[in-house]
gemmi code that builds the backbone of each chain (N, CA, C; Angstrom):
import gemmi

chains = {
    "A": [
        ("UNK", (147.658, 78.814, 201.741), (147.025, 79.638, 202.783), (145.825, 78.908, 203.369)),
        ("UNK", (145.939, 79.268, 204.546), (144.489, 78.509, 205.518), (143.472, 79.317, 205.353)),
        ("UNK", (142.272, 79.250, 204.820), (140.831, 79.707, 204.882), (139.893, 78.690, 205.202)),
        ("UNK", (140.529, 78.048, 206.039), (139.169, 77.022, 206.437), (137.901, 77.583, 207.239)),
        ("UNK", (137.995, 78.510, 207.908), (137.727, 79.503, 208.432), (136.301, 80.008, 207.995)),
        ("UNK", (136.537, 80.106, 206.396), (135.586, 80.794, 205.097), (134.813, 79.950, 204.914)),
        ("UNK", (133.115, 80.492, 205.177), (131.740, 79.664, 205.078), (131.775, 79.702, 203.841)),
        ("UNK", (131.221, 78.624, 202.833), (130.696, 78.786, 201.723), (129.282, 78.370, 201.751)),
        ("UNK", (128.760, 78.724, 200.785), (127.610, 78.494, 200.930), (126.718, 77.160, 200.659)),
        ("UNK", (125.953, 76.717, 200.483), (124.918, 75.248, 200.135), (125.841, 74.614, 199.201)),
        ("UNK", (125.929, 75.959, 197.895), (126.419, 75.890, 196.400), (127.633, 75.726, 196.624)),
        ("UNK", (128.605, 75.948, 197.515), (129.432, 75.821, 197.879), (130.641, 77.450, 197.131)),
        ("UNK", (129.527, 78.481, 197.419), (129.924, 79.396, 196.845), (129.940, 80.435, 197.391)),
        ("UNK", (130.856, 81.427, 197.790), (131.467, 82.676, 198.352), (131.160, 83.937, 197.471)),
        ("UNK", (130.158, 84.818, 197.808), (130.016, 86.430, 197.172), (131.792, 87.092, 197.249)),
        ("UNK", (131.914, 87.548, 196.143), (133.250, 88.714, 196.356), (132.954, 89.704, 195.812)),
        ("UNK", (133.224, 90.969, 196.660), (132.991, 92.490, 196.283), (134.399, 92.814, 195.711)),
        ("UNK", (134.498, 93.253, 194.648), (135.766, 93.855, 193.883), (136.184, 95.218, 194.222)),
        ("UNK", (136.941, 95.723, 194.811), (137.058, 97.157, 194.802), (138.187, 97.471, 194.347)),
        ("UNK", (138.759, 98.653, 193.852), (139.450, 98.911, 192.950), (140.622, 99.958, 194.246)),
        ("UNK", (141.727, 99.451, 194.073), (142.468, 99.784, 195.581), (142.757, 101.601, 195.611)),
        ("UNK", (143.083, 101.503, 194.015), (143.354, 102.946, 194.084), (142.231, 104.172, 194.126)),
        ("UNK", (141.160, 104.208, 193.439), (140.244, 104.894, 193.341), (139.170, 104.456, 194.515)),
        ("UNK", (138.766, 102.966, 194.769), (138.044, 102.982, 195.752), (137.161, 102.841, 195.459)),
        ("UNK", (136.239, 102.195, 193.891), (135.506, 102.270, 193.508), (134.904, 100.864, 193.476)),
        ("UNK", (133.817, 100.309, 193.709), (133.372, 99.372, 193.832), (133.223, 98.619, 192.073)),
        ("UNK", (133.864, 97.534, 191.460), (134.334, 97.437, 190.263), (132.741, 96.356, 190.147)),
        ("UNK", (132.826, 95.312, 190.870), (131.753, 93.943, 190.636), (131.746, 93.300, 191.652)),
        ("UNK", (130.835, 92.118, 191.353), (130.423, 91.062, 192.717), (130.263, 90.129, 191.479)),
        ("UNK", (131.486, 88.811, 192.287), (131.105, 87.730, 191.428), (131.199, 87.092, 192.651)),
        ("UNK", (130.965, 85.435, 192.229), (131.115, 84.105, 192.848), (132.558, 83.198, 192.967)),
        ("UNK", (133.039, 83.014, 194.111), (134.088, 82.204, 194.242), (133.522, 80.768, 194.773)),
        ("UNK", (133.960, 79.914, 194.280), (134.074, 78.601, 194.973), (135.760, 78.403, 195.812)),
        ("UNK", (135.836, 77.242, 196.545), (137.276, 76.912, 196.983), (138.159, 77.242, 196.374)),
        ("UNK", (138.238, 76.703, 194.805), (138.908, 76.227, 193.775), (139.280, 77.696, 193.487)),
        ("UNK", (138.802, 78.400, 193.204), (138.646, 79.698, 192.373), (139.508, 80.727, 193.627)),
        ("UNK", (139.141, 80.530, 194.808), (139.537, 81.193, 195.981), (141.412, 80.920, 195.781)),
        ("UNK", (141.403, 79.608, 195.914), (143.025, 78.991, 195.923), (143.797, 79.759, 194.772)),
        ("UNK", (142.890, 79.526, 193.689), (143.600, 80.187, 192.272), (144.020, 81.574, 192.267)),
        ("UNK", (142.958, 82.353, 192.857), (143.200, 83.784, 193.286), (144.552, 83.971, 194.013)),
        ("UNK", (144.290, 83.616, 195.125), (145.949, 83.170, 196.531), (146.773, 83.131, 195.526)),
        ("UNK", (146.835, 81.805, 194.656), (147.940, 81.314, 193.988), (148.749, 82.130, 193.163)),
        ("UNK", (147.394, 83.097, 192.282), (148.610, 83.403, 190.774), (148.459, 84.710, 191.404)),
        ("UNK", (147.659, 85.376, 192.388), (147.529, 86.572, 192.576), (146.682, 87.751, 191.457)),
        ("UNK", (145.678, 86.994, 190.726), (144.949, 87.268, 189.772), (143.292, 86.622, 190.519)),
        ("UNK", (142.718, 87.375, 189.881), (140.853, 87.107, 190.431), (140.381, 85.382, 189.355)),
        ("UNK", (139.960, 85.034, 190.069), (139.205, 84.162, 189.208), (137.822, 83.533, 190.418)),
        ("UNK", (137.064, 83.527, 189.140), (135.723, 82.943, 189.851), (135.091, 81.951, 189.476)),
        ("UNK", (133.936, 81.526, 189.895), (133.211, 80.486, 189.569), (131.611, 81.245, 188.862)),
        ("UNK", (131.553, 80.372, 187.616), (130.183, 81.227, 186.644), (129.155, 80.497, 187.370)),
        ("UNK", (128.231, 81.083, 187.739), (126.737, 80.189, 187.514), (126.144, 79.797, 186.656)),
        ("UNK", (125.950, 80.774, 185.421), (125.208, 80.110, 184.516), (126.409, 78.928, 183.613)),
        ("UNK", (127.666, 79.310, 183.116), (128.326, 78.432, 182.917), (129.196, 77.064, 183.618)),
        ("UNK", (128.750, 77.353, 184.492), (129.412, 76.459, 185.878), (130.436, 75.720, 185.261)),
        ("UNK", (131.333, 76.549, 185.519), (132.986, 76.234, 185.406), (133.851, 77.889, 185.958)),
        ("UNK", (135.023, 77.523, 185.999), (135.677, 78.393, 186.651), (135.732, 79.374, 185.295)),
        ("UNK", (136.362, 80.558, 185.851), (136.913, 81.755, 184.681), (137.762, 82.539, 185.589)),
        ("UNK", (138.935, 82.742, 184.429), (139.842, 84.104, 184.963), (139.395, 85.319, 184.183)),
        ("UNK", (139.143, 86.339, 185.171), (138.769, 87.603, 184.689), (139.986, 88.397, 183.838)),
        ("UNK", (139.609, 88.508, 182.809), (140.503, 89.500, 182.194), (141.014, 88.374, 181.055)),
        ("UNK", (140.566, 87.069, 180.873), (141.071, 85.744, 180.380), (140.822, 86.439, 179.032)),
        ("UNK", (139.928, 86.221, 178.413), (139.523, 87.426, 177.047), (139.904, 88.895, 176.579)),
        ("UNK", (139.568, 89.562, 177.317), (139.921, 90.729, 177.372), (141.269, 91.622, 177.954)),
        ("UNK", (141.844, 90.549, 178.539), (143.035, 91.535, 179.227), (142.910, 92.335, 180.469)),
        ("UNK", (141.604, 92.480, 180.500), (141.207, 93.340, 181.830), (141.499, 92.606, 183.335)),
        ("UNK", (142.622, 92.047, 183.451), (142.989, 91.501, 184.957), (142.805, 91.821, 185.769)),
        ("UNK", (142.877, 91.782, 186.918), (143.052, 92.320, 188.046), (143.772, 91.867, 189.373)),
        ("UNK", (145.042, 92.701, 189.277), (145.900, 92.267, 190.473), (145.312, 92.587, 191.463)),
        ("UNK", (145.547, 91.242, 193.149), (145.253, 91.358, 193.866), (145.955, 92.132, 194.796)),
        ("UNK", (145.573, 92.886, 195.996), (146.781, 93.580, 196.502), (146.198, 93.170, 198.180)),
        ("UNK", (144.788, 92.796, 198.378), (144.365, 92.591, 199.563), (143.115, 91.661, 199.779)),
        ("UNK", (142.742, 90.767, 200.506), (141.225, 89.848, 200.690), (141.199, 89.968, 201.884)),
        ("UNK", (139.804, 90.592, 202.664), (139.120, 90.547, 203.225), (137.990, 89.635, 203.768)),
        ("UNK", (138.165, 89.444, 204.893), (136.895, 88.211, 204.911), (135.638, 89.780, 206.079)),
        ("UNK", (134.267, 89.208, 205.962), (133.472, 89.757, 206.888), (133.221, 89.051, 208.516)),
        ("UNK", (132.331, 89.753, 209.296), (132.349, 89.448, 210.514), (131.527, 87.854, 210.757)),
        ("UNK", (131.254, 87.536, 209.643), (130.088, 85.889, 209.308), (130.971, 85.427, 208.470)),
        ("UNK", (132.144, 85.573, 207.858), (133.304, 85.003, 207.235), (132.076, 84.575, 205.867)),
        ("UNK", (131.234, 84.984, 205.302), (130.251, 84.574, 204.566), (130.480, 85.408, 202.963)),
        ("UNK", (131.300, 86.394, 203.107), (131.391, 87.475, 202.058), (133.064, 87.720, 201.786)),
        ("UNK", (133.478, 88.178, 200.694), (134.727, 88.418, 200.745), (135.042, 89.880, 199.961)),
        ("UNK", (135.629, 90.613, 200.413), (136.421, 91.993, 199.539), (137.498, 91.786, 199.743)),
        ("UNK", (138.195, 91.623, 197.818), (138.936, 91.685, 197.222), (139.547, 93.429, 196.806)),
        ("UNK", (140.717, 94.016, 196.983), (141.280, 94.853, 196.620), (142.314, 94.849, 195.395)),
        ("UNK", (142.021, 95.026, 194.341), (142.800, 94.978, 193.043), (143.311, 96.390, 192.814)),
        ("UNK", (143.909, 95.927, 191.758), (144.707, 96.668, 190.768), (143.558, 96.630, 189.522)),
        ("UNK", (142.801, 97.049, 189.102), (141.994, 96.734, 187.558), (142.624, 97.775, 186.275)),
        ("UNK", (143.113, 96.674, 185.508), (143.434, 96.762, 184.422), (142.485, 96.934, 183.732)),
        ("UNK", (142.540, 98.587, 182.480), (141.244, 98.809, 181.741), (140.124, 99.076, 182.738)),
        ("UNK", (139.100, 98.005, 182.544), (138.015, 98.489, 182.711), (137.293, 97.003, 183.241)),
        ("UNK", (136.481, 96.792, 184.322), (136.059, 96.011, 184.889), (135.287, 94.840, 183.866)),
        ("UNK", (133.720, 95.898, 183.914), (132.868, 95.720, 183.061), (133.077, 94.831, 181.340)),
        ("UNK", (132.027, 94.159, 181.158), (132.075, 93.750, 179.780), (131.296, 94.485, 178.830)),
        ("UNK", (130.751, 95.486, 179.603), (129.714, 96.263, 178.818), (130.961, 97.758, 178.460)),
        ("UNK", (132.654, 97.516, 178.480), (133.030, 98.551, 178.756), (133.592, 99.402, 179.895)),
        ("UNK", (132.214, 99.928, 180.796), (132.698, 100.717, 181.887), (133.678, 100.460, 182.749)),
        ("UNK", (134.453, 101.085, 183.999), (135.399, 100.607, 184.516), (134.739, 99.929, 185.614)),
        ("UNK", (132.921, 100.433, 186.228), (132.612, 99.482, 186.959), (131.552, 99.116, 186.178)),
        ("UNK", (130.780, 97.781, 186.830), (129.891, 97.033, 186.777), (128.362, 97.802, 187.353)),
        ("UNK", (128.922, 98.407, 188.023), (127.340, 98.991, 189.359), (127.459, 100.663, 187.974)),
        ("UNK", (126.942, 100.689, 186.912), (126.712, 101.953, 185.749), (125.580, 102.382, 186.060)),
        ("UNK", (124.575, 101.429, 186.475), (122.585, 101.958, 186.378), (122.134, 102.537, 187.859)),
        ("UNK", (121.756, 103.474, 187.524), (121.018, 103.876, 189.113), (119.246, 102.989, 189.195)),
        ("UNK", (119.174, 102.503, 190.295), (118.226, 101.747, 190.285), (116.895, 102.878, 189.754)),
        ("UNK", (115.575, 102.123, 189.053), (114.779, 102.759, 187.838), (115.316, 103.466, 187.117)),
        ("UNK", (116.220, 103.517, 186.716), (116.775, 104.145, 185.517), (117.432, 102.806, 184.639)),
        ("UNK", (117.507, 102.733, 183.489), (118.058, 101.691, 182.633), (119.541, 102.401, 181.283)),
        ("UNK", (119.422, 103.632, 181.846), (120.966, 103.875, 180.946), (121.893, 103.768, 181.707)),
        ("UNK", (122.698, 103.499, 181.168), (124.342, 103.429, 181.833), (124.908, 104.460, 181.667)),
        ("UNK", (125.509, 104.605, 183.248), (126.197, 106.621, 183.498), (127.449, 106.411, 183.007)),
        ("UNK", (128.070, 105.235, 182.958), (129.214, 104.963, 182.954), (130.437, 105.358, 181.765)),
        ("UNK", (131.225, 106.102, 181.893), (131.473, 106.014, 179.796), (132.517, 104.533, 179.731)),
        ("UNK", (132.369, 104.190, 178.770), (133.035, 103.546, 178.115), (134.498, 103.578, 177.672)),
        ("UNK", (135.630, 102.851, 178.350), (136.917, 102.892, 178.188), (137.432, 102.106, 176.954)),
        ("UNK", (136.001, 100.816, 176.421), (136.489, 100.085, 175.586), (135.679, 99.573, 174.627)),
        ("UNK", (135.174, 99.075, 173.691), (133.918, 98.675, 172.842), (133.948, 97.434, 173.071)),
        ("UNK", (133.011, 96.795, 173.647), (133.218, 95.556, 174.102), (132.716, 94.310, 172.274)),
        ("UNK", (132.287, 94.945, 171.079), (132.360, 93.838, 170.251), (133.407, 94.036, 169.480)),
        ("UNK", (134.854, 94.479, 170.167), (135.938, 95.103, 169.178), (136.701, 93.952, 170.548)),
        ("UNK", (136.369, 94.024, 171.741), (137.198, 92.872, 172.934), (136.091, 91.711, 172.468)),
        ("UNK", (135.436, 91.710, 172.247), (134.546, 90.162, 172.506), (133.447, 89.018, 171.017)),
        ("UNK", (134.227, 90.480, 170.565), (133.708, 89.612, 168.879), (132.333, 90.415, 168.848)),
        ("UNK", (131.420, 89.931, 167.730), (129.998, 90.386, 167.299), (129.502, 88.792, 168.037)),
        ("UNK", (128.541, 88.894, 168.623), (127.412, 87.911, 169.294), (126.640, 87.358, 168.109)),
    ],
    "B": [
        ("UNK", (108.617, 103.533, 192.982), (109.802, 102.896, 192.162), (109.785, 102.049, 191.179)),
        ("UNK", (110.126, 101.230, 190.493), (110.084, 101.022, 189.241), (111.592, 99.950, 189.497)),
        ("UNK", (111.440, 98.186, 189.644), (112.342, 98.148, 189.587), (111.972, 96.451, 189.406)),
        ("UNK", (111.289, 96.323, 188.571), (110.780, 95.220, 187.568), (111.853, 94.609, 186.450)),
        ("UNK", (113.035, 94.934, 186.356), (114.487, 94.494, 185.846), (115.193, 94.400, 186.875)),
        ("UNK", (115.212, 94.295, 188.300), (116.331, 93.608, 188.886), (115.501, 92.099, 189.416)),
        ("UNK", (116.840, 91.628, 188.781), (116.695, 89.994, 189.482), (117.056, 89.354, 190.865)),
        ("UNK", (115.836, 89.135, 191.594), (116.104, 88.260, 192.637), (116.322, 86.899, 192.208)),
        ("UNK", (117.280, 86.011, 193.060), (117.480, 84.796, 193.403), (116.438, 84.040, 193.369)),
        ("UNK", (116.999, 82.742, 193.533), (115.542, 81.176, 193.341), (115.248, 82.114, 194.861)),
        ("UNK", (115.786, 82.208, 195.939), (115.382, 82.463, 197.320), (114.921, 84.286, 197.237)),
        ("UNK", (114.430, 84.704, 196.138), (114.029, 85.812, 196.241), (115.110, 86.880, 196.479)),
        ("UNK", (115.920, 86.678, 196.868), (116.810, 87.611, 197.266), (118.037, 88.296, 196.334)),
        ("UNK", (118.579, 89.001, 196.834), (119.559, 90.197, 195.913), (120.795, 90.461, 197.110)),
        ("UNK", (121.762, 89.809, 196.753), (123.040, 91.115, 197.630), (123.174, 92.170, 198.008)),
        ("UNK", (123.238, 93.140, 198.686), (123.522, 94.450, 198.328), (124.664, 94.731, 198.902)),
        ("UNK", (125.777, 95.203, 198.298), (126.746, 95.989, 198.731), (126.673, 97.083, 199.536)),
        ("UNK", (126.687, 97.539, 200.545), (126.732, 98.878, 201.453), (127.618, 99.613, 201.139)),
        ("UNK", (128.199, 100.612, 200.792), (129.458, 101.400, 200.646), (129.074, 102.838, 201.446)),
        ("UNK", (130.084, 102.721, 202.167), (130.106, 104.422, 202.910), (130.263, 105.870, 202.060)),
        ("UNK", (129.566, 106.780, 201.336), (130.051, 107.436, 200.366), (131.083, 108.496, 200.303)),
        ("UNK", (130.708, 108.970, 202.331), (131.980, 109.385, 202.127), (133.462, 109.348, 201.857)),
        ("UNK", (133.705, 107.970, 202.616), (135.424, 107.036, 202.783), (135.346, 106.289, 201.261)),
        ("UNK", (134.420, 106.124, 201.218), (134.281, 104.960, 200.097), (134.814, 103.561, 200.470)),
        ("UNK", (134.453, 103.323, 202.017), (134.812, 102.598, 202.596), (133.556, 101.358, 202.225)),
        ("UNK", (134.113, 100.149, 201.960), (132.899, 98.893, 201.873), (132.664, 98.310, 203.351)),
        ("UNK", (131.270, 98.281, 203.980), (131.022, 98.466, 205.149), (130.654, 96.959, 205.392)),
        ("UNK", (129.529, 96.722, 204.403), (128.961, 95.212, 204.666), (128.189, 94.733, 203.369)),
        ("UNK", (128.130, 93.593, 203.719), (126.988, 92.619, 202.610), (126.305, 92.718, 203.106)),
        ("UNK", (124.933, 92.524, 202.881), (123.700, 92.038, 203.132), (122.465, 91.418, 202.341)),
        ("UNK", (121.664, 91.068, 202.515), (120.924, 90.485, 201.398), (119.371, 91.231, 201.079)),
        ("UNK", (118.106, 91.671, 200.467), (117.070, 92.270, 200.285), (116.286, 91.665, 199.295)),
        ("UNK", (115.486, 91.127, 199.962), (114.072, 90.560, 199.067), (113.738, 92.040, 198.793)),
        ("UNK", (112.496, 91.220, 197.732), (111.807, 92.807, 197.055), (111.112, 93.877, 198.078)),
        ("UNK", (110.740, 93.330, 199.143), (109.887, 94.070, 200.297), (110.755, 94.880, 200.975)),
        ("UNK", (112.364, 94.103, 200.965), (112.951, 95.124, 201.869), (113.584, 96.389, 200.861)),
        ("UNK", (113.685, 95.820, 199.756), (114.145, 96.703, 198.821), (113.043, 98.265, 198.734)),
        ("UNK", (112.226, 97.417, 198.596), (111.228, 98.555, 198.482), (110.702, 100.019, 199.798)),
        ("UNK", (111.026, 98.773, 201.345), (111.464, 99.832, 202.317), (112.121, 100.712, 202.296)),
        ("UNK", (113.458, 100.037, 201.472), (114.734, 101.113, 201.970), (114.416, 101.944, 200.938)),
        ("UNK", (113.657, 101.961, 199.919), (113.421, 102.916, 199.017), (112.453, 104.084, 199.469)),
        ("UNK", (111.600, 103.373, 200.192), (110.481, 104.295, 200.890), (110.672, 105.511, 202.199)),
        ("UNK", (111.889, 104.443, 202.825), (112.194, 105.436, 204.341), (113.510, 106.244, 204.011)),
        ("UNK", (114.604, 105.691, 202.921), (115.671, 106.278, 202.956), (116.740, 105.894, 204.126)),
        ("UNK", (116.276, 104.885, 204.420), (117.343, 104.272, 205.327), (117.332, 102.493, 204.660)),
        ("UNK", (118.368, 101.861, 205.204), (118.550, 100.824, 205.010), (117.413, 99.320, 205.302)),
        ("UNK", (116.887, 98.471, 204.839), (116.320, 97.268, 205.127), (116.983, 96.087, 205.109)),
        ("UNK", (116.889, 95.032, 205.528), (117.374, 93.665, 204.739), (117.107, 92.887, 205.052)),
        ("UNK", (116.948, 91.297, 204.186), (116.297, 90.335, 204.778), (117.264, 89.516, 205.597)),
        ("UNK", (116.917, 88.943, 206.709), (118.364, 87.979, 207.425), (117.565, 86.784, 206.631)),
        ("UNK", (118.406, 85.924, 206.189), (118.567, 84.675, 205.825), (118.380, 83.745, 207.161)),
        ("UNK", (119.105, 83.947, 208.310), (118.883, 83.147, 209.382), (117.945, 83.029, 210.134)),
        ("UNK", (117.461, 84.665, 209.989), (116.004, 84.714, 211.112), (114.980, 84.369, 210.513)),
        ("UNK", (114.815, 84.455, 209.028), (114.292, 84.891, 207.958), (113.390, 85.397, 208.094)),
        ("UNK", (113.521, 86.953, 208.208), (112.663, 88.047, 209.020), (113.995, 89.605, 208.579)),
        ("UNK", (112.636, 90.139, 207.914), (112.880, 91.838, 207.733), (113.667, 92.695, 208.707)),
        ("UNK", (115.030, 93.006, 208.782), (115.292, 93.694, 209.315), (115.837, 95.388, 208.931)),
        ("UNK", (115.794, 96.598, 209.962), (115.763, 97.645, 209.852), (117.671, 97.543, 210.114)),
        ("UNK", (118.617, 97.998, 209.783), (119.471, 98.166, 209.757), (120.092, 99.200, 211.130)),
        ("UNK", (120.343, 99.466, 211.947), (120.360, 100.558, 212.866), (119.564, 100.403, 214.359)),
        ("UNK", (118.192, 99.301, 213.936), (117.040, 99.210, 214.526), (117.855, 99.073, 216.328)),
        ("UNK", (118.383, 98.351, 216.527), (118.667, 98.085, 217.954), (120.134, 99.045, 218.187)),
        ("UNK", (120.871, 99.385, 217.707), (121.961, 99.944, 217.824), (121.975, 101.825, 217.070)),
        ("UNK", (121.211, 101.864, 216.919), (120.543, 103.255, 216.127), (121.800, 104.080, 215.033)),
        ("UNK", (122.944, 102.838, 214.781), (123.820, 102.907, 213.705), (123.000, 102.651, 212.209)),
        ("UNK", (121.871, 103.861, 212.247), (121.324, 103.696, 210.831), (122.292, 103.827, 209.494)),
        ("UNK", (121.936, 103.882, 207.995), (122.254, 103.866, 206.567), (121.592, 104.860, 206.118)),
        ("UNK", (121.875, 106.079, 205.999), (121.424, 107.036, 205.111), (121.391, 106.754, 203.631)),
        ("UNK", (120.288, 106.447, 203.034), (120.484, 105.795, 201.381), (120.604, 107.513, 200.917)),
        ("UNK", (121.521, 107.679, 200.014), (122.405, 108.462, 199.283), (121.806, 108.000, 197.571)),
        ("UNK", (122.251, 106.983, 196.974), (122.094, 106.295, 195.650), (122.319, 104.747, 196.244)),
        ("UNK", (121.048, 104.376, 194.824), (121.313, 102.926, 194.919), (121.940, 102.834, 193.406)),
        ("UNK", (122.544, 101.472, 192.851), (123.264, 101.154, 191.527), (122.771, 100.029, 192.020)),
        ("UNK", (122.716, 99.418, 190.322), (122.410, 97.872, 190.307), (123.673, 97.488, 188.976)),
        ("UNK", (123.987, 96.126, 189.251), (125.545, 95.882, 188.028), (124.663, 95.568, 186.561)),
        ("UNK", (125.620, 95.017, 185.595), (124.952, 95.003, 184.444), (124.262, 93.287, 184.450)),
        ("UNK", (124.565, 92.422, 185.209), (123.347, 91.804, 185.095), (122.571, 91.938, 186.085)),
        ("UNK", (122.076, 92.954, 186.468), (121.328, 93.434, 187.260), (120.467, 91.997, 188.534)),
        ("UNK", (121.659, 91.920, 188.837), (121.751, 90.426, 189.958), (122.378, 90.997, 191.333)),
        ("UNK", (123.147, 91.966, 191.526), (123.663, 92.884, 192.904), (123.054, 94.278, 192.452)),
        ("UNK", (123.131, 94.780, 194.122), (123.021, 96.286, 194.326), (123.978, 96.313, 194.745)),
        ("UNK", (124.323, 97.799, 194.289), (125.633, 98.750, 195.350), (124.674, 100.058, 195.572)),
        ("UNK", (124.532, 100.034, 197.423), (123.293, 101.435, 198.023), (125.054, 101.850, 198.536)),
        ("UNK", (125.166, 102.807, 198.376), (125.851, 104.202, 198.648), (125.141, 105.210, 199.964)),
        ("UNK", (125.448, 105.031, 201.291), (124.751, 105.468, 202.427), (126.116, 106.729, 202.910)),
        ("UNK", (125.388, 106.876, 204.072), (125.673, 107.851, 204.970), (125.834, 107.094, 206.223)),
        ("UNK", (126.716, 106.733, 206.990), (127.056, 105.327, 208.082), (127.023, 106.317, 208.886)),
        ("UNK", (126.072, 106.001, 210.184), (125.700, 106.217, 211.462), (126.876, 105.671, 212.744)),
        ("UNK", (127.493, 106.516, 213.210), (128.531, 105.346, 214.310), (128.847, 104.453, 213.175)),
        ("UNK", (128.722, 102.783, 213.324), (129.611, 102.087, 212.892), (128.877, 100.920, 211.997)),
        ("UNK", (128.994, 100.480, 211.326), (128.316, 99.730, 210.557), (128.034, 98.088, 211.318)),
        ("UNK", (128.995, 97.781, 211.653), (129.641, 96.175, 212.251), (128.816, 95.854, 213.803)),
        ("UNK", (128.245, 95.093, 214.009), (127.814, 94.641, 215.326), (129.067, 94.292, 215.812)),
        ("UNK", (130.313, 94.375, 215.695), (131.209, 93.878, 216.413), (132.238, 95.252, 216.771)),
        ("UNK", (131.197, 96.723, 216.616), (131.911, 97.752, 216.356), (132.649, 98.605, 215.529)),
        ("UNK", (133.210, 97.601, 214.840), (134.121, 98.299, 213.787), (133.200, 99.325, 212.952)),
        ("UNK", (134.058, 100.431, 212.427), (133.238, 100.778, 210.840), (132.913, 99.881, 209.627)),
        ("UNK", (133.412, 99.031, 209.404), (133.330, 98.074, 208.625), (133.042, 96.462, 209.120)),
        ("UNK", (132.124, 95.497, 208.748), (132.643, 94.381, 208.727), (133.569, 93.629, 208.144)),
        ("UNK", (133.909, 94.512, 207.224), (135.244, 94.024, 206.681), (136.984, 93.516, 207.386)),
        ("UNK", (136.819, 93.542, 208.766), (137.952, 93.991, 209.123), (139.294, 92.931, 209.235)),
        ("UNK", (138.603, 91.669, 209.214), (139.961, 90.615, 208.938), (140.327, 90.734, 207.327)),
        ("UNK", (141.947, 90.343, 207.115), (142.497, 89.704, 206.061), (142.348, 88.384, 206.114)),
        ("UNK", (142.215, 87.769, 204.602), (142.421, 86.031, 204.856), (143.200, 85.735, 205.217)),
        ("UNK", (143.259, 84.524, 205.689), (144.092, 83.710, 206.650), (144.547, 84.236, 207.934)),
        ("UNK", (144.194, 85.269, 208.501), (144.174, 85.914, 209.966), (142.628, 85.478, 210.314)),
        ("UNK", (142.741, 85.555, 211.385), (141.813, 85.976, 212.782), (140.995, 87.216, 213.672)),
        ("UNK", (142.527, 87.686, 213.664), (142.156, 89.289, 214.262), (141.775, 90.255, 213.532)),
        ("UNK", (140.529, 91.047, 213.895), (140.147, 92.066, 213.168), (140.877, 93.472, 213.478)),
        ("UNK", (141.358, 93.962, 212.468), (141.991, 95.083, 212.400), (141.398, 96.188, 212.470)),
        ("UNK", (139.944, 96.230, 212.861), (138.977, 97.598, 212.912), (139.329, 97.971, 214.273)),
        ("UNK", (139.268, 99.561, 214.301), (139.324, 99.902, 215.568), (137.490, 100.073, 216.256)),
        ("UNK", (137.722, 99.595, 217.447), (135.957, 99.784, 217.834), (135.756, 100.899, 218.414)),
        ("UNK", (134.489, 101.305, 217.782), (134.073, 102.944, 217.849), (132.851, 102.142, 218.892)),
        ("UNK", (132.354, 101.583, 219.025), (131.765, 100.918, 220.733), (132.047, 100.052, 220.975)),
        ("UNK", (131.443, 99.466, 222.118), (131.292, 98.518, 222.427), (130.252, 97.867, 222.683)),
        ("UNK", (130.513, 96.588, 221.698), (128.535, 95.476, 221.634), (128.267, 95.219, 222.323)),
        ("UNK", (128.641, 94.924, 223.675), (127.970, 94.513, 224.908), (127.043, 95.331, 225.196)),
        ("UNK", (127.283, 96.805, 225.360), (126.930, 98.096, 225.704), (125.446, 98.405, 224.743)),
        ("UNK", (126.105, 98.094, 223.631), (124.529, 98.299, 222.390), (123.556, 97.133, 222.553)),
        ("UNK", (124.593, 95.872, 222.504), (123.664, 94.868, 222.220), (123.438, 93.625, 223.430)),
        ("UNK", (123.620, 94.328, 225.009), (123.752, 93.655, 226.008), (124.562, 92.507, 225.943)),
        ("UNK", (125.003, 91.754, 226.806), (125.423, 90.520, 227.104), (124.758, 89.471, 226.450)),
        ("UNK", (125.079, 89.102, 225.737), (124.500, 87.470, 225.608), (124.724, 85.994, 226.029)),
    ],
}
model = gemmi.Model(1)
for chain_id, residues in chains.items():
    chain = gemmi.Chain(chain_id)
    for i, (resn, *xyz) in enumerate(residues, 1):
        res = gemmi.Residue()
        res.name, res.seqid = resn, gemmi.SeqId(i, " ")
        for name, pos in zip(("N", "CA", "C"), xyz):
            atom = gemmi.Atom()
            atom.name, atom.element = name, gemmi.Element(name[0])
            atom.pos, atom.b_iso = gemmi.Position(*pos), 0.0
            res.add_atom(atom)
        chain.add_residue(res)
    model.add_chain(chain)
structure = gemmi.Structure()
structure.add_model(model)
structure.setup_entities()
């Protein structure tokens, strides 16, 4: 597929808004690079680029929590991208099905929990 | 407000997701240093910083398509917002309700235009 189109940034990195096709619920915002963009197209699964680990990752690679793609969106500055999935489980690594749980000044999470994340991710 | 746990960027800045609360439609990206954050907290309408102008802008300001802030959410590494508004007319300087309105690898935007930018935003 042609996305030449698609600005990336300095970092050479693309914001993606996750939304969840059926409910409509805004799941996360990660980072795509090229690479990560193509991979997405390709297997029809999300994958992104980490910052702090700078290397690629497929979401759901650990946990199972995938997410089929069903639609990508570019914006009117081609600078941003929304992704429309399928999310398997539950977005979040903290659990919830989204990522956005905290209302800003508040620090609990509204969110319940679909999964125990040191039963998916080991004890730290 | 109280919002000494969200992280801005080396460039000060934060994403924010826009979401329409009624459609649950995703409208736009945008970006908010702490000043604008703290506007949109103060007036209940939308702020954001442009990166290009690099200058505070009011969301609505020339096209009076304001953001009714509803709820803000921040994700669990508290690195994006998702503000949950009330969309005025249309979100998109290019009309649409959304800037969302191309798929990748197209061109044409699939939003229908609820104005026309010439009309809001004169000729350029």
């Amino acid at each position: 597929m042609n996305f030449t189109n698609i600005k990336f940034d300095a970092n050479g990195l693309i914001p993606a808004i996750i939304q969840d096709v059926k409910s409509n619920t805004v799941l996360m915002l990660a980072y795509m690079n090229e690479q990560a963009l193509h991979k997405t197209v390709e297997t029809g699964l999300t994958w992104f680029y980490s910052r702090s680990r700078q290397a690629l990752w497929h979401k759901g690679e650990t946990s199972g929590n995938v997410q089929k793609v069903i639609d990508i969106y570019y914006d009117c500055d081609a600078d941003s991208l929304l992704v429309k999935v399928e999310q398997t489980g539950a977005a979040c690594h903290e659990g919830t099905f989204s990522c956005f749980s905290r209302k800003l000044g508040q620090t609990d999470s509204q969110g319940e929990k679909l999964f125990a994340p040191e039963e998916v991710y080991g004890q730290s």
